[in-house]
N, CA, C and O atoms as a Tripos MOL2 file, in Angstrom:
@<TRIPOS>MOLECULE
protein
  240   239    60     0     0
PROTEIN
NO_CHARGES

@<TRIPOS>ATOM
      1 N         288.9960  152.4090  103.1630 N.3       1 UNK1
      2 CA        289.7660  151.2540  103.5890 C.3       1 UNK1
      3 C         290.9470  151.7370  104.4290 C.2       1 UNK1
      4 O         291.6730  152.6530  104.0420 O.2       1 UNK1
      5 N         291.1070  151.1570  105.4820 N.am      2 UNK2
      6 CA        291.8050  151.3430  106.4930 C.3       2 UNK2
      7 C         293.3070  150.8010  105.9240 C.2       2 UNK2
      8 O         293.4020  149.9460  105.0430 O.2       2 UNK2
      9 N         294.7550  151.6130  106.7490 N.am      3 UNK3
     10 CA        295.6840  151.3100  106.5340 C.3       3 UNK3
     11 C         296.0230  150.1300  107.2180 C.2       3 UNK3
     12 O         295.7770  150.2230  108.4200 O.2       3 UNK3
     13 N         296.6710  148.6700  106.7510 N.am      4 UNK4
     14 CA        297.1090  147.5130  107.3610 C.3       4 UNK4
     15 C         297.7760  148.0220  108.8970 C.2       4 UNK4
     16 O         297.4740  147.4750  109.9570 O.2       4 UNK4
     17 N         298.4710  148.8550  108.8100 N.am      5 UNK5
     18 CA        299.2240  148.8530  109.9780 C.3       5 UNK5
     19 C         298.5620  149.7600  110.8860 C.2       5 UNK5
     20 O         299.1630  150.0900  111.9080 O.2       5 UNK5
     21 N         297.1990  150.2880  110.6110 N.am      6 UNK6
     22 CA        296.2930  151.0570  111.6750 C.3       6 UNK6
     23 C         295.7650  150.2410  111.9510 C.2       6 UNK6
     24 O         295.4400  150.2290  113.1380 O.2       6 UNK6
     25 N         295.3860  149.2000  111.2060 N.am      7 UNK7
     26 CA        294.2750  148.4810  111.5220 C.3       7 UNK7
     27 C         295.0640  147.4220  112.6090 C.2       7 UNK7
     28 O         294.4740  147.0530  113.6250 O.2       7 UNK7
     29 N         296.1870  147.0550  112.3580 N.am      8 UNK8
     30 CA        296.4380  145.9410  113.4150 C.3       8 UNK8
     31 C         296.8780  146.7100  114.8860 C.2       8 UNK8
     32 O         296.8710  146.2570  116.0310 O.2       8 UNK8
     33 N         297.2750  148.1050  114.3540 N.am      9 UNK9
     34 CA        297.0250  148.6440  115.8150 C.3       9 UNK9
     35 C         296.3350  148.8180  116.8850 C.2       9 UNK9
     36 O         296.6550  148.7370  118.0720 O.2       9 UNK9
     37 N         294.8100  149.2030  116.0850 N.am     10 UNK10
     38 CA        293.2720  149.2270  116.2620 C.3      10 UNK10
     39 C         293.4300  147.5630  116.9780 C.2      10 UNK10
     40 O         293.4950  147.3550  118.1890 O.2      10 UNK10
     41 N         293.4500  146.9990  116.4100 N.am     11 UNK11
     42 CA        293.3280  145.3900  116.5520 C.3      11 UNK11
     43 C         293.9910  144.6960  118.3480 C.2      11 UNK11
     44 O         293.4380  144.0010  119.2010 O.2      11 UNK11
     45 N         295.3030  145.2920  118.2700 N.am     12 UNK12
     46 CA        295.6720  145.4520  119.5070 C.3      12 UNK12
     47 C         295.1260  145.9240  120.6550 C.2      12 UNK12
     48 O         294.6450  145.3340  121.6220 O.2      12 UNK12
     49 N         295.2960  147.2830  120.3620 N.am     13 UNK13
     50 CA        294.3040  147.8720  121.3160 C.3      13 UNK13
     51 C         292.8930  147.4730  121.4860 C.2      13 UNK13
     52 O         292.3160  147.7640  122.5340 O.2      13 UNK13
     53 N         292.4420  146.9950  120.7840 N.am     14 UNK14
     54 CA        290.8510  146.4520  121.3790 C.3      14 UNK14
     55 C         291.2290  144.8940  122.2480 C.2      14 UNK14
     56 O         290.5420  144.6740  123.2450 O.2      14 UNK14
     57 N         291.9050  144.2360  122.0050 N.am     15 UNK15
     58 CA        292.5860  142.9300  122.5580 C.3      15 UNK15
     59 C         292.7770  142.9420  123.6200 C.2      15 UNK15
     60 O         292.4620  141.9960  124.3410 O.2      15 UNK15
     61 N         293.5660  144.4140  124.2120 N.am     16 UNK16
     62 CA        294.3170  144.9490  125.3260 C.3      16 UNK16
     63 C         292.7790  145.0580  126.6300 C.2      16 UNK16
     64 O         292.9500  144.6080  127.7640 O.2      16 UNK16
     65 N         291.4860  145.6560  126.2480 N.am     17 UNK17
     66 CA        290.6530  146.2560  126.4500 C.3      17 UNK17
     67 C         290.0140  144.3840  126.9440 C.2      17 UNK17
     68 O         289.4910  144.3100  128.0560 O.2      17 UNK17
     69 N         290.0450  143.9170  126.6480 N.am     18 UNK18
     70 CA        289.0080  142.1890  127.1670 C.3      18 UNK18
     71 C         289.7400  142.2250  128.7320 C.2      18 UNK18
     72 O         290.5920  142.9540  129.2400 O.2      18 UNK18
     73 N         288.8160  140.8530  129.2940 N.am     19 UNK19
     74 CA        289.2790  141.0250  130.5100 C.3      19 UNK19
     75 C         288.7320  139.7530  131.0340 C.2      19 UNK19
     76 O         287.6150  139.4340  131.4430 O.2      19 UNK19
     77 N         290.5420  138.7360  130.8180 N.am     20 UNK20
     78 CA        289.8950  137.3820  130.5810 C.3      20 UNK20
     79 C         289.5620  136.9830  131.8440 C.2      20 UNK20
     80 O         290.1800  137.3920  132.8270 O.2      20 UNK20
     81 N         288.4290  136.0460  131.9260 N.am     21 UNK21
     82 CA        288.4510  135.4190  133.0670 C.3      21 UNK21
     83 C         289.5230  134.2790  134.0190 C.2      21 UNK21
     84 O         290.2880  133.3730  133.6890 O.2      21 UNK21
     85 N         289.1380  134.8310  135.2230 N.am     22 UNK22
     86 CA        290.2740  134.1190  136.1000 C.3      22 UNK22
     87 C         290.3950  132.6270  136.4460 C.2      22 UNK22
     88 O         289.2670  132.3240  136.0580 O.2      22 UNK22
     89 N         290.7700  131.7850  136.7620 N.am     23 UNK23
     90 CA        291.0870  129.9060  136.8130 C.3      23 UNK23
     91 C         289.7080  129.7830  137.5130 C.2      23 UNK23
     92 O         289.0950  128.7360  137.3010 O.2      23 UNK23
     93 N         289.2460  130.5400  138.1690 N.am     24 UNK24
     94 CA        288.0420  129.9350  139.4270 C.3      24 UNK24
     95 C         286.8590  130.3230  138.8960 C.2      24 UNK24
     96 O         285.8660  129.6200  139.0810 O.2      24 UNK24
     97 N         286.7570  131.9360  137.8820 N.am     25 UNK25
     98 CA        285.7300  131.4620  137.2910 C.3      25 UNK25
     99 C         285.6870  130.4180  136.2710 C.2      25 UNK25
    100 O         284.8260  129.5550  136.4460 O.2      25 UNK25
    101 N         286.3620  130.3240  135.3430 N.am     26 UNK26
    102 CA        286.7800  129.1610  134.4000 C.3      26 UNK26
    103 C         286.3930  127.7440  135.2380 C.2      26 UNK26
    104 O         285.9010  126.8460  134.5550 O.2      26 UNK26
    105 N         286.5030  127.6050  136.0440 N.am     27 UNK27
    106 CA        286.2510  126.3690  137.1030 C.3      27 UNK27
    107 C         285.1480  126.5320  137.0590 C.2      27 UNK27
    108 O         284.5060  125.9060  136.2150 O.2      27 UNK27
    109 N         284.5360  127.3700  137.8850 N.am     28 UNK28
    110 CA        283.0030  127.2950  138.3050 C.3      28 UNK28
    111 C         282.0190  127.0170  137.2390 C.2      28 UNK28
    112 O         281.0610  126.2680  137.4300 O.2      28 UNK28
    113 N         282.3000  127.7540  135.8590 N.am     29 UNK29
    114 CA        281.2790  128.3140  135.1690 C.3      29 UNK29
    115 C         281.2270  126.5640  134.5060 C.2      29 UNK29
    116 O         280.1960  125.9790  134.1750 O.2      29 UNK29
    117 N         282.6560  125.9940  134.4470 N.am     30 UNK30
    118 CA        282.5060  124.7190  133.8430 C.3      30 UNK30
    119 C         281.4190  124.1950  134.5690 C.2      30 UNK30
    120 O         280.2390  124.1050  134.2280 O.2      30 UNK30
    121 N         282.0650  123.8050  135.7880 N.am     31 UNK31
    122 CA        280.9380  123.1410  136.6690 C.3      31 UNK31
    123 C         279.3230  123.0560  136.6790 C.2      31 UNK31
    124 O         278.3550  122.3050  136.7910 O.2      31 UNK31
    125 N         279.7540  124.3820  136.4790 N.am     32 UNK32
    126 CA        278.2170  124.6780  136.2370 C.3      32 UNK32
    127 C         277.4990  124.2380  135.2320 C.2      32 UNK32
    128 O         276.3330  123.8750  135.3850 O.2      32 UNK32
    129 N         278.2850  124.2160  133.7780 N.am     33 UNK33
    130 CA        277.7750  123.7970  132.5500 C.3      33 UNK33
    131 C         277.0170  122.2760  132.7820 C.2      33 UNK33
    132 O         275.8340  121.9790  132.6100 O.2      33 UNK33
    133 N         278.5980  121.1180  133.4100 N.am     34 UNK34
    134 CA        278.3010  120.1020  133.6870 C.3      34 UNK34
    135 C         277.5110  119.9410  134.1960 C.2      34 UNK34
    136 O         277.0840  118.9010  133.6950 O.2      34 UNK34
    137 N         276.3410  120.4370  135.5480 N.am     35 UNK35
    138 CA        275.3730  120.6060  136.4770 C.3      35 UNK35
    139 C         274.4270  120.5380  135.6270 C.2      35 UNK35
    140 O         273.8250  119.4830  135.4260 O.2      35 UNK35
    141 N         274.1620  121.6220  135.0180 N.am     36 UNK36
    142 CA        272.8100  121.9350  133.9100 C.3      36 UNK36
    143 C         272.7610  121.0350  133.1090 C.2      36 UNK36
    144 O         271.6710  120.5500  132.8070 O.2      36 UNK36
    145 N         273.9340  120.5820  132.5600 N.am     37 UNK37
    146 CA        273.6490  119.1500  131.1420 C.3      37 UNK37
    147 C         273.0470  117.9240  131.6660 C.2      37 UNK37
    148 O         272.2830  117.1440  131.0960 O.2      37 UNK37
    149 N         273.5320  117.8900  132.8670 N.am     38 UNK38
    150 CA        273.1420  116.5630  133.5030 C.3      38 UNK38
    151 C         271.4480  116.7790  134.2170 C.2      38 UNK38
    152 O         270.6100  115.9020  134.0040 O.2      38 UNK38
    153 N         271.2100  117.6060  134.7770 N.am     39 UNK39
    154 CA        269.8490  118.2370  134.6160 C.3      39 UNK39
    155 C         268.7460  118.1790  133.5780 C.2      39 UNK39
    156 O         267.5770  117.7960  133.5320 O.2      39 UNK39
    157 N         269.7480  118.8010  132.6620 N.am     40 UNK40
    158 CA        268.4950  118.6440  131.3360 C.3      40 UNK40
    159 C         268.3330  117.1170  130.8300 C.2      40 UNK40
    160 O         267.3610  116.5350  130.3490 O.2      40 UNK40
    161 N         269.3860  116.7710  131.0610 N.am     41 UNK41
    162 CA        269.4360  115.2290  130.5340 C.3      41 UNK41
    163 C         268.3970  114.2960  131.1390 C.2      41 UNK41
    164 O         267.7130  113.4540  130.5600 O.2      41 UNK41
    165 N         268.4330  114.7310  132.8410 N.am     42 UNK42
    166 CA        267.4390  113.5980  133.4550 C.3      42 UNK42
    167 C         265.9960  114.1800  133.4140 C.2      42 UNK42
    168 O         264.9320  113.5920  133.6040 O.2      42 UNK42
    169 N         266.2280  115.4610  133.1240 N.am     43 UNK43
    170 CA        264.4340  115.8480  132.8190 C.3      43 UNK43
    171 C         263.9400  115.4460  131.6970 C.2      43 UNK43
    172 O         262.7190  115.2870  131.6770 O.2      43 UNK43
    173 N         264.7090  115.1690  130.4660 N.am     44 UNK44
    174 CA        263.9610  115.0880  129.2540 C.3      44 UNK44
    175 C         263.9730  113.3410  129.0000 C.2      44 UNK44
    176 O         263.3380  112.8720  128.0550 O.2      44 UNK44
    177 N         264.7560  112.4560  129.9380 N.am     45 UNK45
    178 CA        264.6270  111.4920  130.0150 C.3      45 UNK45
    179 C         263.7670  111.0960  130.7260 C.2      45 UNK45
    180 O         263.3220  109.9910  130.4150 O.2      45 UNK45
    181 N         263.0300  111.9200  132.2160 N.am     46 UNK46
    182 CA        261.6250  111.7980  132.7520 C.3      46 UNK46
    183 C         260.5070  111.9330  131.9170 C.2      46 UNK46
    184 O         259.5640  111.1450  131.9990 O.2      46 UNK46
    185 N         260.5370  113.1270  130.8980 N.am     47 UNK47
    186 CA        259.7940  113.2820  130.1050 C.3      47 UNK47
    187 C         259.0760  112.1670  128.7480 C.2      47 UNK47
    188 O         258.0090  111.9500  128.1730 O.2      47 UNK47
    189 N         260.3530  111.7580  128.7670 N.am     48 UNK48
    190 CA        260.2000  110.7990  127.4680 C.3      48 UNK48
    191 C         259.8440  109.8760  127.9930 C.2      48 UNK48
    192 O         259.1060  109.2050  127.2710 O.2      48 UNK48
    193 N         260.1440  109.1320  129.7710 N.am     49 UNK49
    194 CA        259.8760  108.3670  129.9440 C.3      49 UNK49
    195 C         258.0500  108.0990  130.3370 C.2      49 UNK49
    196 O         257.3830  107.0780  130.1730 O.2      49 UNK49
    197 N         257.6680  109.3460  130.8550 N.am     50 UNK50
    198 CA        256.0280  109.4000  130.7950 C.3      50 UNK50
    199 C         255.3580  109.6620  129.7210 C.2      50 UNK50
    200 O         254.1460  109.8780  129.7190 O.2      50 UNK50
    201 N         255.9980  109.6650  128.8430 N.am     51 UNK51
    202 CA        255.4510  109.9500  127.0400 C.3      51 UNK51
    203 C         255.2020  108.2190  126.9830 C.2      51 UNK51
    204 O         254.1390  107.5980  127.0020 O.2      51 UNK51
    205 N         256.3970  107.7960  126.9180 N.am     52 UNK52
    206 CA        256.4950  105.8030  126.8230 C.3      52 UNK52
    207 C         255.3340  105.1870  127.3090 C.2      52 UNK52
    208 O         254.5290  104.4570  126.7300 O.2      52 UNK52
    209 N         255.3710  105.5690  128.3850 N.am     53 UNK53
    210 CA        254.2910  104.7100  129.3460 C.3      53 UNK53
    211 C         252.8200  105.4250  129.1100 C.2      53 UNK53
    212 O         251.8090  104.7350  128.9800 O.2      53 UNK53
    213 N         252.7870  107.0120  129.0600 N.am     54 UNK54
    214 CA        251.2680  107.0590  128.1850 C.3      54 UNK54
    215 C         251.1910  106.4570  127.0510 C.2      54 UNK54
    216 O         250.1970  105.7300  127.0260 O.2      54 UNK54
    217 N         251.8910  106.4270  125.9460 N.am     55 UNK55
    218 CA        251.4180  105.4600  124.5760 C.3      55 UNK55
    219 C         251.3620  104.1540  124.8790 C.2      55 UNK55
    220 O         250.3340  103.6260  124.4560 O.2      55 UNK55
    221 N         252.1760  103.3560  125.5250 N.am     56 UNK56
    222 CA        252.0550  102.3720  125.9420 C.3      56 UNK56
    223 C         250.6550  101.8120  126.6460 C.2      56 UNK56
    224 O         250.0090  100.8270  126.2890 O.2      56 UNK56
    225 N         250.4690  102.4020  127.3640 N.am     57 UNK57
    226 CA        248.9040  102.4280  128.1030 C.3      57 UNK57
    227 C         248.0870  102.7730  127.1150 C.2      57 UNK57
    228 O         247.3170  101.8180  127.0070 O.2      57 UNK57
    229 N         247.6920  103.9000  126.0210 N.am     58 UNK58
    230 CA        246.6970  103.7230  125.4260 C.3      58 UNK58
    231 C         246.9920  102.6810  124.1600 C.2      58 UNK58
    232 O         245.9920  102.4210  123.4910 O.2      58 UNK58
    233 N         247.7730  102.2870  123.9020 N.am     59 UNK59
    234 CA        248.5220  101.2920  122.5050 C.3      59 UNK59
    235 C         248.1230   99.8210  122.9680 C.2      59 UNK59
    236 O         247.2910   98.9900  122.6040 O.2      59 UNK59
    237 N         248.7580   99.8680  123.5970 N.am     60 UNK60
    238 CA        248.6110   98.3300  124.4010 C.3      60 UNK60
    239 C         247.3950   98.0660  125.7230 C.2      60 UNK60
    240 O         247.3120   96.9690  126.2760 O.2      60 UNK60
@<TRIPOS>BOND
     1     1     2 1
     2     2     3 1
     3     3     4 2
     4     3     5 am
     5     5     6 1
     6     6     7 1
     7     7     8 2
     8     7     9 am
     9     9    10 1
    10    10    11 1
    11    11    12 2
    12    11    13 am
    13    13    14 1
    14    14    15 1
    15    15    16 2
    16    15    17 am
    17    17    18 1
    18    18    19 1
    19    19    20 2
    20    19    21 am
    21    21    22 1
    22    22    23 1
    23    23    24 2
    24    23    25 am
    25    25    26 1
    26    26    27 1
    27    27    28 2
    28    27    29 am
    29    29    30 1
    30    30    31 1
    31    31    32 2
    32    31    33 am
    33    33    34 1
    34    34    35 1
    35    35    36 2
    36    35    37 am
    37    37    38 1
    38    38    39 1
    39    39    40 2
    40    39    41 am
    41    41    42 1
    42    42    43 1
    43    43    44 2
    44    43    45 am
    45    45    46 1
    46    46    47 1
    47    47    48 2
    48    47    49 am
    49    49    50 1
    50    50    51 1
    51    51    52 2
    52    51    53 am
    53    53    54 1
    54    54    55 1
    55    55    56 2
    56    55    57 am
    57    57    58 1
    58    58    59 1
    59    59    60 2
    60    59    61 am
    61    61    62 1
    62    62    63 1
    63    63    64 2
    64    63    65 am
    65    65    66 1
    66    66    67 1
    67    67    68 2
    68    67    69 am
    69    69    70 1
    70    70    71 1
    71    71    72 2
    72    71    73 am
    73    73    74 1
    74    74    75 1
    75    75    76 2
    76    75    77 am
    77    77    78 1
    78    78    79 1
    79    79    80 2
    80    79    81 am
    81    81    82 1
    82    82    83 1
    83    83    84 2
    84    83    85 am
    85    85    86 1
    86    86    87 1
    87    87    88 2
    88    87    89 am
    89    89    90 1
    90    90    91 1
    91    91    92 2
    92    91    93 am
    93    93    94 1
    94    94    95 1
    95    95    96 2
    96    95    97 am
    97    97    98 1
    98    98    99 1
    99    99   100 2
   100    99   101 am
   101   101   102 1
   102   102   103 1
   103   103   104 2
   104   103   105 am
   105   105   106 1
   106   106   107 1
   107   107   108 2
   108   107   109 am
   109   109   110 1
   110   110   111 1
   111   111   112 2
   112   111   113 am
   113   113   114 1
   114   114   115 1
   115   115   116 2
   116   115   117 am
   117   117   118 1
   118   118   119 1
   119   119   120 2
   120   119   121 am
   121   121   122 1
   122   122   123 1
   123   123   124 2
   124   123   125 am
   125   125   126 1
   126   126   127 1
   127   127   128 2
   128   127   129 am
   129   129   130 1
   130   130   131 1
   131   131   132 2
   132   131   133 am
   133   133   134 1
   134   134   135 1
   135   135   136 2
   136   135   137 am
   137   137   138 1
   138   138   139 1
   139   139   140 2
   140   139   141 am
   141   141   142 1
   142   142   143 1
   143   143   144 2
   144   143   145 am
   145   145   146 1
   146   146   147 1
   147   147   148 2
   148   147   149 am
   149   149   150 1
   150   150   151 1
   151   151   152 2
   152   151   153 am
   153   153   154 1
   154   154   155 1
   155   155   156 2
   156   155   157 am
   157   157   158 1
   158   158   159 1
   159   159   160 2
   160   159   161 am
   161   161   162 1
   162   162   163 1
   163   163   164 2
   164   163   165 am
   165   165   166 1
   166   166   167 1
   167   167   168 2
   168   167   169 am
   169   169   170 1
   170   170   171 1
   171   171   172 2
   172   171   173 am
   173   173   174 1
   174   174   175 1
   175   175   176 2
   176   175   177 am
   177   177   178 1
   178   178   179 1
   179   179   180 2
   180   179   181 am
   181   181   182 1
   182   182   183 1
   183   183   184 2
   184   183   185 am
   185   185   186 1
   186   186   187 1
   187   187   188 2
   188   187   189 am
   189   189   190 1
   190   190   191 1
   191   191   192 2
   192   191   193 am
   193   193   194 1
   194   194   195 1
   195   195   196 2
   196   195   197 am
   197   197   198 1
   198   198   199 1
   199   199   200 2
   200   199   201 am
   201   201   202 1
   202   202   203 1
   203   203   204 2
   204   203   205 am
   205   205   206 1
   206   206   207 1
   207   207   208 2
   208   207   209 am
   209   209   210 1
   210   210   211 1
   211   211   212 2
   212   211   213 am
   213   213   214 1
   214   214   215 1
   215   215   216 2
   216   215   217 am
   217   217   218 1
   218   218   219 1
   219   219   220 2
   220   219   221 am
   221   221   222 1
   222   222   223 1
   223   223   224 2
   224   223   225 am
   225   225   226 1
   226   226   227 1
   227   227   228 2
   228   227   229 am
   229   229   230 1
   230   230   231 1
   231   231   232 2
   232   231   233 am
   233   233   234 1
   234   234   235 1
   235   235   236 2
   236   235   237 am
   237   237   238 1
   238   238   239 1
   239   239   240 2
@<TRIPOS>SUBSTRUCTURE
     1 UNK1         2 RESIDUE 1 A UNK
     2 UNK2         6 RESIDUE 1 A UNK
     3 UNK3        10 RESIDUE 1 A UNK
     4 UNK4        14 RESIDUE 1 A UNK
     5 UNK5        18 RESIDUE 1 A UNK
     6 UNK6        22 RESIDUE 1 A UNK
     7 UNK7        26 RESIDUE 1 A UNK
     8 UNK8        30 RESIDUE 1 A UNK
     9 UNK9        34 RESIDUE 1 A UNK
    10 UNK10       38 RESIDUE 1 A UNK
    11 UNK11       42 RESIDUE 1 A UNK
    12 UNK12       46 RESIDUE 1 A UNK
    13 UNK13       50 RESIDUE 1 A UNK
    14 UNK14       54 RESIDUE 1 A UNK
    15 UNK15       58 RESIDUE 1 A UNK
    16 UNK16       62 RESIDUE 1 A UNK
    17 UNK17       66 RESIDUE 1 A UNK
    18 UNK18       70 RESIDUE 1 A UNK
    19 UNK19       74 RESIDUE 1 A UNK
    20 UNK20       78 RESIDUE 1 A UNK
    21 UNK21       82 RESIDUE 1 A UNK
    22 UNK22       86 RESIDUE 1 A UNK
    23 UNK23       90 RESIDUE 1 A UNK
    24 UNK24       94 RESIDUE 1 A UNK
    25 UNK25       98 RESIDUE 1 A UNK
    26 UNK26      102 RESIDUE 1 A UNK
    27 UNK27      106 RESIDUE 1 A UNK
    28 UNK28      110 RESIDUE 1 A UNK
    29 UNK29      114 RESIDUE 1 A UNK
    30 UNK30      118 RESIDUE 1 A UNK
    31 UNK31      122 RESIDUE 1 A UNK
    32 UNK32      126 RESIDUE 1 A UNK
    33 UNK33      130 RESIDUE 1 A UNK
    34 UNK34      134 RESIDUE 1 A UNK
    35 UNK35      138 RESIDUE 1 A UNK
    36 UNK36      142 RESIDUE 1 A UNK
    37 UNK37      146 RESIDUE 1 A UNK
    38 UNK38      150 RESIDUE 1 A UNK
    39 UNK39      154 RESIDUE 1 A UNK
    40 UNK40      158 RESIDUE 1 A UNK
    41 UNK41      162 RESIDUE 1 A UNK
    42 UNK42      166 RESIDUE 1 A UNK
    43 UNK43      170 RESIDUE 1 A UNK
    44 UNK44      174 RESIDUE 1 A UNK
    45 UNK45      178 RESIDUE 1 A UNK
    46 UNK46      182 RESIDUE 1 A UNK
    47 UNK47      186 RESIDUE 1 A UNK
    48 UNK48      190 RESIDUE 1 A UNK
    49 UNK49      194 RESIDUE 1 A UNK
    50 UNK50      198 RESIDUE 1 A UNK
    51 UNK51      202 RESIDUE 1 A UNK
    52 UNK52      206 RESIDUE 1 A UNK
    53 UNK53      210 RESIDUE 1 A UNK
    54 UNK54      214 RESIDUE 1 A UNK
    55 UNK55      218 RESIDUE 1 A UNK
    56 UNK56      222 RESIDUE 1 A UNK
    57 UNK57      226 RESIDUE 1 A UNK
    58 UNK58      230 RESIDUE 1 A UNK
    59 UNK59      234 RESIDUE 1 A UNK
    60 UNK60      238 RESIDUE 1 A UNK
């Protein structure tokens, strides 16, 4: 078991070592998220919607 006060040193120094991203990627990557959700959204709503209309057609 490690000493408290090595360990938060350790702790620091690995903290020091990240390498946050900058406003524009933070921007983009959002964007991007938003892009893809809205994507998946209208594909699986195409999907479901030719699922509907095959049961529908053999049901009815």
């Amino acid at each position: 078991m490690a000493n408290p006060l090595q360990f938060l040193q350790q702790v620091r120094s690995e903290t020091a070592k990240v390498v946050w991203p900058t406003r524009r990627e933070v921007l983009l990557t959002t964007v991007m998220v938003f892009i893809m959700a809205a994507l998946t959204s209208v594909f699986f709503f195409l999907v479901d919607l030719v699922i509907r209309s095959g049961l529908q057609a053999v049901l009815g």
